[in-house]
Residue, then its C-alpha position, 0 to 999 in steps of 0.5 A: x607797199x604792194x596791195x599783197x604786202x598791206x593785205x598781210x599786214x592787216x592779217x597780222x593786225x588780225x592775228x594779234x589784235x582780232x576777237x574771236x569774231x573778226x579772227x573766223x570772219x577774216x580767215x573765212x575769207x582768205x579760205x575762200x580764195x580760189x587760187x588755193x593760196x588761202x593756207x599760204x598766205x594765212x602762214x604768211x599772216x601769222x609769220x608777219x604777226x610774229x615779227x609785228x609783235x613784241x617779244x616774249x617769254x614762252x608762255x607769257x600773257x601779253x594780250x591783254x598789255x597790248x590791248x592796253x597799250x593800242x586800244x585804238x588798233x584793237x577797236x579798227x581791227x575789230x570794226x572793219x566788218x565786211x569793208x576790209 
């Protein structure tokens, strides 16, 4: 897997996973790409995240089952901090 392919993968993992915190720290550092893709590459993001999660209902509430289900992967991703 390529180093951009695992960098959107984390995102994802971001997108569906992240607090509040870790969403803005994240995207704040994608915003401050200098080629910029910044816009691209979160839409890719979110695209991979959609893909990553489990299906819906329109409208249903499943962050909190997910939570339940992969603590472990709410606690990485919010605690990867700036050594992302």
């Amino acid at each position: 897997m390529g180093a951009m392919k695992r960098e959107l993968h984390r995102l994802a993992d971001v997108v569906i996973y992240g607090n509040p915190e870790t969403i803005t720290r994240e995207f704040n550092k994608v915003a401050g790409l200098a080629d910029g893709g910044a816009i691209e590459l979160l839409a890719y993001a979110v695209e991979d995240a959609r893909y990553m999660s489990p299906l819906c209902e329109c409208g249903a509430d499943y962050y909190a089952e997910l939570h339940a289900k992969y603590p472990q992967v709410v606690e990485h991703t919010n605690g990867q901090g700036d050594n992302a």
